[in-house]
C-alpha positions in Angstrom: -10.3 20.9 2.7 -7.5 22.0 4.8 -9.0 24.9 6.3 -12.0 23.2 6.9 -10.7 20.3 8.4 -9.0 22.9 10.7 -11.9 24.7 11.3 -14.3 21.8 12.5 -11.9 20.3 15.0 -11.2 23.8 16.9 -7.8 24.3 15.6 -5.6 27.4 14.4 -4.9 27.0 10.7 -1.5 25.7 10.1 -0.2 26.4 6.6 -0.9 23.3 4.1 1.6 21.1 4.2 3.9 20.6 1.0 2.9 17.6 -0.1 5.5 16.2 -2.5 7.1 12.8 -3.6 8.6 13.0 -0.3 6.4 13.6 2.0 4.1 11.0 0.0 6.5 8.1 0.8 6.6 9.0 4.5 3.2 8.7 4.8 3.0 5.9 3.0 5.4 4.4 5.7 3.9 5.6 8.4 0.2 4.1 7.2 2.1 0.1 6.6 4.0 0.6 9.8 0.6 0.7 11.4 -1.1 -1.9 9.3 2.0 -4.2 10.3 0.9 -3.4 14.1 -3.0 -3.5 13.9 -2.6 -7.1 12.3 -0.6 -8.1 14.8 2.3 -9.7 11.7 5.3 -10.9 13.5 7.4 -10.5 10.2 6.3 -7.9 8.0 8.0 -10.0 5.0 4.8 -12.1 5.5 2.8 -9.3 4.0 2.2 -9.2 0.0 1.5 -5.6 -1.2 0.4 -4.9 -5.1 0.4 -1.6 -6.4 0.8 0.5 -10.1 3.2 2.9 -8.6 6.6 3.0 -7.8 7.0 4.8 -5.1 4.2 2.7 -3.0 6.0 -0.3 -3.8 9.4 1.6 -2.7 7.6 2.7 0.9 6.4 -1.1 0.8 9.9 -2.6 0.1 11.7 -0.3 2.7 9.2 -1.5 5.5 9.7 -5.1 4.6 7.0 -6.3 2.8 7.2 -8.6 -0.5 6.0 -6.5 -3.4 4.2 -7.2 -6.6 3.9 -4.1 -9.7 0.2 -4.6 -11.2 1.1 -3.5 -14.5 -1.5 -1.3 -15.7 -4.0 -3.5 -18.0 -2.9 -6.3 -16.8 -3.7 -7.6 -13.9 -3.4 -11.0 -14.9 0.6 -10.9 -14.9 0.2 -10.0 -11.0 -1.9 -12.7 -10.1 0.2 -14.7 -11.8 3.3 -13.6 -9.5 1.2 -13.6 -6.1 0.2 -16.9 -7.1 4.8 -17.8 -8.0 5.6 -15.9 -4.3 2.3 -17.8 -2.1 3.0 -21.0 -4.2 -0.8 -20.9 -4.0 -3.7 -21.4 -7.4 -5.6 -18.3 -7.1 -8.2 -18.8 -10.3 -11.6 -19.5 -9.6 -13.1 -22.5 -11.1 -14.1 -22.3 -14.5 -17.9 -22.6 -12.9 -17.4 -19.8 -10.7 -16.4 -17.9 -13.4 
């Protein structure tokens, strides 16, 4: 995918890049940095991010966003929190349902 990435757009082929735990939460980062900007949020605390994995939640946390762990199989439990953090009742009614 690298290579061909490379070799559509023109470019030399740079080595791949190591991509590691590491590199991973800089990216991760660099992508909420510029969700923060595209949506215009004053206050990047006024952002809610759910996730399974750590070290999205850790990227989240260091960027300032409130963070909720959707524990695997039970999704429930999360909606539960985002509904404890918005102070909001996020179940549909039972005729929606």
């Amino acid at each position: 995918m690298w290579a061909r990435y490379h070799k559509e757009k023109g470019l030399a082929l740079q080595t791949t890049p190591q991509i590691d735990g590491k590199w991973l939460f800089w990216e991760m980062m660099r992508i909420f940095e510029h969700a923060i900007k595209a949506l215009g949020v004053e206050n990047a605390s006024q952002i809610v991010f759910l996730d399974d994995l750590g070290g999205n939640l850790k990227a989240a946390k260091e960027m300032g966003l409130r963070t909720i762990k959707v524990p695997v199989h039970d999704a429930p439990e999360a909606v539960r929190q985002l509904e404890e953090m918005l102070g909001e009742n996020l179940s549909l009614p039972s005729s929606k349902l």
